[in-house]
C-alpha positions as CSV (number, residue, x, y, z in Angstrom):
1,X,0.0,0.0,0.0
2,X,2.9,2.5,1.1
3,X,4.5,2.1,-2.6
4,X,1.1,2.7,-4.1
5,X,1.4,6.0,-2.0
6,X,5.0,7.4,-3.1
7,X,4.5,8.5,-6.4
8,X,2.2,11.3,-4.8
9,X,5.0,12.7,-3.8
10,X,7.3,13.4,-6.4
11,X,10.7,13.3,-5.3
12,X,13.5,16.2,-5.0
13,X,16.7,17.2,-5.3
14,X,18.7,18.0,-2.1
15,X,18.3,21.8,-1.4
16,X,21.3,23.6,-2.6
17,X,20.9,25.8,1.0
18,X,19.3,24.9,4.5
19,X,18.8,27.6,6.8
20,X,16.5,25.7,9.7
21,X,17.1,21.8,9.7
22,X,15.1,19.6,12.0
23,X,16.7,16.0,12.5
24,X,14.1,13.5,13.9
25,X,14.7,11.1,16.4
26,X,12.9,10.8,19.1
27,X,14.0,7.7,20.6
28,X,16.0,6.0,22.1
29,X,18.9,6.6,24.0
30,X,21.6,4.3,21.9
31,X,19.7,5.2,18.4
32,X,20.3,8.6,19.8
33,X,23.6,8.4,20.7
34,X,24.7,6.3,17.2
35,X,22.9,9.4,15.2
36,X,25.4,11.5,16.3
37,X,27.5,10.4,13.6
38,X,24.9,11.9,11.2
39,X,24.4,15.2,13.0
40,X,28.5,15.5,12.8
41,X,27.7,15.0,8.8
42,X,24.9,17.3,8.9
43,X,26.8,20.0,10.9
44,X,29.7,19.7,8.0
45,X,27.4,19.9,5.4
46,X,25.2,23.2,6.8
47,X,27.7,24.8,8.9
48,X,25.4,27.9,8.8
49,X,22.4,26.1,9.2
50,X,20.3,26.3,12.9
51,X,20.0,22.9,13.7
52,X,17.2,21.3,16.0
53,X,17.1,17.7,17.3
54,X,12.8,16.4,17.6
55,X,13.8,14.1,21.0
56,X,12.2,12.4,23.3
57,X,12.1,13.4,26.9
58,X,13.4,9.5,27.9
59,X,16.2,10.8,25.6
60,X,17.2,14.4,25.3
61,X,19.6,14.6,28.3
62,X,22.1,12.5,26.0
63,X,21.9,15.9,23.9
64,X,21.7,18.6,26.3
65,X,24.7,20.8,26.0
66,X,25.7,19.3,22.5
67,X,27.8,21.6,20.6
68,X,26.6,20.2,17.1
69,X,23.0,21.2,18.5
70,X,21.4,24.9,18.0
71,X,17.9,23.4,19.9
72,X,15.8,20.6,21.1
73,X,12.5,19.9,20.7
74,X,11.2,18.1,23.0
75,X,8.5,15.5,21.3
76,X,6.9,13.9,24.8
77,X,7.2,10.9,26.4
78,X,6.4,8.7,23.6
79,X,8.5,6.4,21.9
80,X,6.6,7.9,18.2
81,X,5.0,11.2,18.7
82,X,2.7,10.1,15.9
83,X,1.8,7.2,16.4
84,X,-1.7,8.8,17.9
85,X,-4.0,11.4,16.5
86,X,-3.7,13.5,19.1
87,X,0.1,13.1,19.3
88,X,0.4,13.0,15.7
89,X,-1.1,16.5,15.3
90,X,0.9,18.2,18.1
91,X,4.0,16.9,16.5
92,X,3.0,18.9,13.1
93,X,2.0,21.7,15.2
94,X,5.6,22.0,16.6
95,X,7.0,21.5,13.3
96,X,5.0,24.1,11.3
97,X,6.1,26.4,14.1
98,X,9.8,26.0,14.0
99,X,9.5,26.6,9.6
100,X,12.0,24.4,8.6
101,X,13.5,24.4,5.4
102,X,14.5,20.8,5.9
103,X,13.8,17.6,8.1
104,X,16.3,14.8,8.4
105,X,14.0,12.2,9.7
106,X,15.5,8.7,11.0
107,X,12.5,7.4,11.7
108,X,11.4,4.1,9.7
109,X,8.1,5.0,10.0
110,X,4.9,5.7,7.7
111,X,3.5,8.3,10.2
112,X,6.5,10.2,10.3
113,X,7.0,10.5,6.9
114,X,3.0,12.0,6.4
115,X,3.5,13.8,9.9
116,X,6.4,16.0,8.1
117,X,4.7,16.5,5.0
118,X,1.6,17.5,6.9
119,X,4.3,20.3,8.6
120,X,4.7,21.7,5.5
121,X,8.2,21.1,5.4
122,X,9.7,21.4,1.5
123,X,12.4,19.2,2.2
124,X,11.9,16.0,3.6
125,X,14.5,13.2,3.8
126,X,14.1,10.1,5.5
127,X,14.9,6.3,5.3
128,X,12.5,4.3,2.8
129,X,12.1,0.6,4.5
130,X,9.6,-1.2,2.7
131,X,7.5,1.8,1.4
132,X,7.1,3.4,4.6
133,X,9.3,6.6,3.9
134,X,6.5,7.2,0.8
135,X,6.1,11.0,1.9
136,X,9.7,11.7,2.4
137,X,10.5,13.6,-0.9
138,X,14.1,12.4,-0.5
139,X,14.5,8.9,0.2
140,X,17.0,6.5,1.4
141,X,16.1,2.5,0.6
142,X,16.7,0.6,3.5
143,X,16.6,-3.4,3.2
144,X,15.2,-4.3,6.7
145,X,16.8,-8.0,6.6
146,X,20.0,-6.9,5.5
147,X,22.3,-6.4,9.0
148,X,23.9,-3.0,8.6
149,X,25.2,-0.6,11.2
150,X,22.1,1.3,12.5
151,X,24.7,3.8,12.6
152,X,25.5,3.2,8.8
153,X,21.6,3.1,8.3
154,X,20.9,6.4,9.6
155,X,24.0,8.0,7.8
156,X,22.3,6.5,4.0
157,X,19.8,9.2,5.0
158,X,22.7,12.1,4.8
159,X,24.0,10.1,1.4
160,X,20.7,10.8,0.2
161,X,21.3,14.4,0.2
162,X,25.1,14.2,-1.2
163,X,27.0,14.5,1.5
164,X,29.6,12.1,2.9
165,X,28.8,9.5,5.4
166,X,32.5,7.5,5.6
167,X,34.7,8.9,8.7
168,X,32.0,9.6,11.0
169,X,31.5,7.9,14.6
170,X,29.0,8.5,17.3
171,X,30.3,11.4,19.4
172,X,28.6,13.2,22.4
173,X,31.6,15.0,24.3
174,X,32.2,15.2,27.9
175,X,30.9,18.4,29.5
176,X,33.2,20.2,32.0
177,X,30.2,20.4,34.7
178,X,29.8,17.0,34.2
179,X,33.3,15.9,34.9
180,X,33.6,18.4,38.2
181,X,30.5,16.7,38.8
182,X,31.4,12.9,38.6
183,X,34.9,14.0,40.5
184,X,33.3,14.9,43.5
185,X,31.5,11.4,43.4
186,X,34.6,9.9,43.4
187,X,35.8,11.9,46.3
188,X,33.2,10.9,48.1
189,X,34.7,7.5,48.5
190,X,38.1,8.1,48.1
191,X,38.9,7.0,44.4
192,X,39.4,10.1,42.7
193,X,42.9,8.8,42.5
194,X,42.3,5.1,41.5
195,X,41.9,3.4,38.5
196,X,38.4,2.0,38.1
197,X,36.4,-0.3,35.9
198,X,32.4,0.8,35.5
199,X,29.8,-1.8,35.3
200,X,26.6,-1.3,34.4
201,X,24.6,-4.6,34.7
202,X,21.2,-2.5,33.3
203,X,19.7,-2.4,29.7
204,X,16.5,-3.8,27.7
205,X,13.9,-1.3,28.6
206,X,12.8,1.8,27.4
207,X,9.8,3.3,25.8
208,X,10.0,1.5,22.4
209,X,10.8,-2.0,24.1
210,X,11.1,-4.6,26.7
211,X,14.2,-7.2,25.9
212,X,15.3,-8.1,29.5
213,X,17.5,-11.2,27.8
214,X,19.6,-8.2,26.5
215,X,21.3,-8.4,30.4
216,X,24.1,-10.9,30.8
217,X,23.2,-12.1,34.2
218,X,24.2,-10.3,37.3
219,X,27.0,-13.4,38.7
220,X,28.5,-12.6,35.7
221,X,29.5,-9.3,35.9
222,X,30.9,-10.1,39.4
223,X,33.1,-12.6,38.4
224,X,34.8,-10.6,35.7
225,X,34.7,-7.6,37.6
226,X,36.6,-9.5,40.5
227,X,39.4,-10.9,38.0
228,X,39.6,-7.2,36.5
229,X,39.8,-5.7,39.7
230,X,42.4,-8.2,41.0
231,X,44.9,-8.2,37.8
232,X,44.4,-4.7,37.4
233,X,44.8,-3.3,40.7
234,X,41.2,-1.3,39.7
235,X,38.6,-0.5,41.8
236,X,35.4,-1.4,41.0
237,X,32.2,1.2,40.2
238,X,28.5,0.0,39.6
239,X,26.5,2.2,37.5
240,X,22.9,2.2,36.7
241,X,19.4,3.9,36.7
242,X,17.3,4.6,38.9
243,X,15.0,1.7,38.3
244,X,17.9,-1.0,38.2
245,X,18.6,-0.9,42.3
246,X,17.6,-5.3,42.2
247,X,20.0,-5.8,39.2
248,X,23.0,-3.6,40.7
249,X,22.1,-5.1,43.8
250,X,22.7,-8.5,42.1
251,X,26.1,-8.2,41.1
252,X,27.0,-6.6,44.5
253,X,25.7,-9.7,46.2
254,X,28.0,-11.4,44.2
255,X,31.5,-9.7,44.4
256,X,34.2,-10.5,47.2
257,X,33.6,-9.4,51.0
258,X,37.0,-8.3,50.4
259,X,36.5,-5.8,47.6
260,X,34.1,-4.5,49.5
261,X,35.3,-4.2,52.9
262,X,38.6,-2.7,51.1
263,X,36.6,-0.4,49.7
264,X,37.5,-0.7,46.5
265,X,33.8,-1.7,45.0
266,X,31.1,0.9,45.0
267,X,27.9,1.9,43.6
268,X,26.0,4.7,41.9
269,X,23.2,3.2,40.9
270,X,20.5,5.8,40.0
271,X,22.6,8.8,41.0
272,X,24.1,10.4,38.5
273,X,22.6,12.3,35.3
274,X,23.5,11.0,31.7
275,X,26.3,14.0,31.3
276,X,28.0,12.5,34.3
277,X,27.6,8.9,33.6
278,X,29.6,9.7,30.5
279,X,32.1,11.7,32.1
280,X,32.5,8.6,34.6
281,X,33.2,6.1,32.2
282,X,35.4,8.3,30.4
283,X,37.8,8.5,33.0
284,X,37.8,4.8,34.2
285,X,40.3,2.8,32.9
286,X,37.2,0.5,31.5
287,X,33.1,0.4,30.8
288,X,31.4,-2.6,30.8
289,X,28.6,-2.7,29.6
290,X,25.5,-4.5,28.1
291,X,23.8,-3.4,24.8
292,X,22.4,-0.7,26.4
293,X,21.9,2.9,25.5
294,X,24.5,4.4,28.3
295,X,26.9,2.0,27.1
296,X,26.7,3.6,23.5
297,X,26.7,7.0,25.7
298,X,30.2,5.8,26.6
299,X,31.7,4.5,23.4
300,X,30.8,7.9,22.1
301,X,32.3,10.2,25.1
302,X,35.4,8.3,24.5
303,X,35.8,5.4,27.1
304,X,37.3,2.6,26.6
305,X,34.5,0.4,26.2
306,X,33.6,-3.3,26.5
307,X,29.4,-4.2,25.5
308,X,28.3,-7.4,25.7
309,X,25.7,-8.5,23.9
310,X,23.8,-12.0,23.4
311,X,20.0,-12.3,21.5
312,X,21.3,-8.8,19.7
313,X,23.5,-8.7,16.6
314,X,26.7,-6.6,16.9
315,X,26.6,-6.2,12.6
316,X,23.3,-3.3,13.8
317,X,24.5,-2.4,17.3
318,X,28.2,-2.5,18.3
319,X,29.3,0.4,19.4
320,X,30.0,3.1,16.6
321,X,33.3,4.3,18.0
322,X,36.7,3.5,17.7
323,X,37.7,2.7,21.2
324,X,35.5,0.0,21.7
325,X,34.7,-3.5,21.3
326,X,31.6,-6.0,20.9
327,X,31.5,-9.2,23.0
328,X,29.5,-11.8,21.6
329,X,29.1,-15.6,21.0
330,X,28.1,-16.2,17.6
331,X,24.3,-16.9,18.0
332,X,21.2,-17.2,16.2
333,X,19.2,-14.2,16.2
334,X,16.5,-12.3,14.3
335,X,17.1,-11.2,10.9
336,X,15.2,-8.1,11.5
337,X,16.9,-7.1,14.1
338,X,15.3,-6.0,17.8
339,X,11.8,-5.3,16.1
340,X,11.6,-8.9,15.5
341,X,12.4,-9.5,19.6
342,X,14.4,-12.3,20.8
343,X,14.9,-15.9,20.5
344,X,12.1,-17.7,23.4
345,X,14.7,-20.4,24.5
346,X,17.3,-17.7,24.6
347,X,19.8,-18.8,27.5
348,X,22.7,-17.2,28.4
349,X,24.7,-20.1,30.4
350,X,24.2,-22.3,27.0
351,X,24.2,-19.1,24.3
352,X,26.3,-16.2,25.3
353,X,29.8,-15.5,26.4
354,X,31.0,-17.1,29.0
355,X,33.1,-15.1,32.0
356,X,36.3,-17.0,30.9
357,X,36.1,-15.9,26.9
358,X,35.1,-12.2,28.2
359,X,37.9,-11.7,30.8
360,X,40.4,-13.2,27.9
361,X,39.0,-10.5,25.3
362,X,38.9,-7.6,27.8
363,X,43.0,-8.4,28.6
364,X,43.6,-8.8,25.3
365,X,42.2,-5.3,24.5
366,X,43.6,-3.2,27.3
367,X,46.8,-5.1,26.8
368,X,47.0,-6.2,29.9
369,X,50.0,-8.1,30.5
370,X,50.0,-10.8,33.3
């Protein structure tokens, strides 16, 4: 049906000038954080150019403070603004408001691509899955079974208007508040001085989905955090949400009595704001993570970073950034990537990375030597 739609509207060449661009996102926090690789192309593109990001509220603390960003506009609590009538229409309100020359929508979505055009917006790129990108007047095919980067995906969109997508990695930089901020944590428990590995146990929910099996199990995290902490001399820091007290609480249950009493493991689960989660794994010596938005949060403020992931293909979700690596055990998963959920008998003793695999790639990539 969407193809029957497209050829209502007639495609267009990119605009030769942008003076207001609107990139649409809204969610979630890793898609967020890997489109920051196509806001760097955007920015290079139309370095004139006010540029506003249409965010979620989950989301938009990842880009508070960006200095790629001109604006935010924040699109509610939703994980698609559209996908209502009421929200659909307050979403074109906003847009028609902020009169945008051109909208870089991410957004694989049939609404989306109608809810711009409805915002009068004369430019309108966006990716085409399956038909669904039918009122985007610039269009980007997307082969839903084919695994690409989502990164990659979302940069085919800035292809689509001419410009250069090779080169570019997620980046959201450490803010100087932020790293006052997560020094004075550390003073708090006298590490401000010590090495430290950051694990965050947390991941699989937000407003667009539920994929608990995304979580290597809590044990797990223990035990390689105690063989980190012990060949590395590191002290240990557990980060997470506010809503992930039972799964930090897990891996604390877990550790040595002697890391503890030492110490040298503590927690800050549900404490600190995005900005200074990000400036806390980028001063640690390592982030551990699971595929989780704040471990792409991260990768892209520059930590050394470790995710693991099981039911979730690294070819769509590895971290986009060049100081990091993907742990996983080759596994069967779906072809269409999270949308498609994951495997029922999915089982991480018998189908994921084992402790032993993951402390031998983690050495091997800090090259630690024994």
């Amino acid at each position: 049906m969407y193809r029957l739609l497209a050829p209502l509207f007639p495609r267009r060449a990119p605009p030769a000038a942008v003076r207001r661009l609107l990139l649409v996102l809204p969610c979630c926090i890793g898609d967020v954080v890997l489109a920051t690789a196509t806001l760097q192309a955007l920015r290079r593109a139309y370095p004139q150019a006010h540029i506003t990001w249409a965010v979620g509220s989950w989301s938009k603390g990842v880009l508070e403070g960006h200095p790629l960003l001109d604006a935010l506009l924040d699109t509610g609590a939703a994980a698609l603004p559209v996908k209502t009538p009421r929200g659909l229409w307050q979403f074109v309100r906003q847009v028609r408001a902020g009169r945008y020359d051109l909208a870089v929508s991410l957004v694989r979505s049939p609404l989306m691509s109608a809810a711009l055009w409805l915002a009068g917006v004369p430019y309108r790129a966006g990716p085409d899955s399956g038909g669904r990108g039918f009122a985007y007047n610039i269009r980007a095919p997307i082969d839903p079974l084919l695994p690409r980067h989502e990164a990659e995906v979302y940069l085919d969109v800035a292809r689509a208007l001419n410009i250069p997508g090779e080169g570019w990695r997620a980046y959201v930089p450490v803010q100087d508040t932020a790293r006052a901020a997560a020094l004075a944590h550390l003073a708090r428990f006298g590490l401000e001085n010590t090495p430290l590995i950051v694990l965050n146990p947390a991941g699989g929910q937000n407003p667009g989905m539920t994929l608990d099996s995304k979580r290597w199990p809590p044990p797990y995290f223990a035990e390689l955090g105690a063989r980190l902490a012990h060949k590395t001399g590191a002290a240990l820091l557990l980060l997470a949400g506010p809503k992930d007290a039972a799964l930090v609480d897990g891996v604390w249950r877990h550790l040595p009595a002697a890391l503890i009493a030492q110490g040298r493991a503590q927690r800050l689960d549900g404490a600190l704001s995005f900005a200074e989660s990000a400036a806390l794994a980028a001063r640690a010596l390592l982030y551990i993570g699971n595929d989780t938005g704040l471990t792409h949060l991260a990768a892209a403020a520059g930590a050394k970073t470790v995710m693991i992931l099981g039911p979730t293909d690294p070819a769509r979700y590895a971290p986009f950034a060049d100081n990091a690596i993907a742990l996983w055990k080759p596994a069967l998963v779906a072809r269409a990537g999270v949308a498609a959920g994951a495997p029922r008998d999915w089982d991480w003793a018998r189908d994921g990375i084992s402790v032993d695999a993951a402390e031998s790639a983690v050495l091997e990539f800090l090259a630690w030597q024994a």
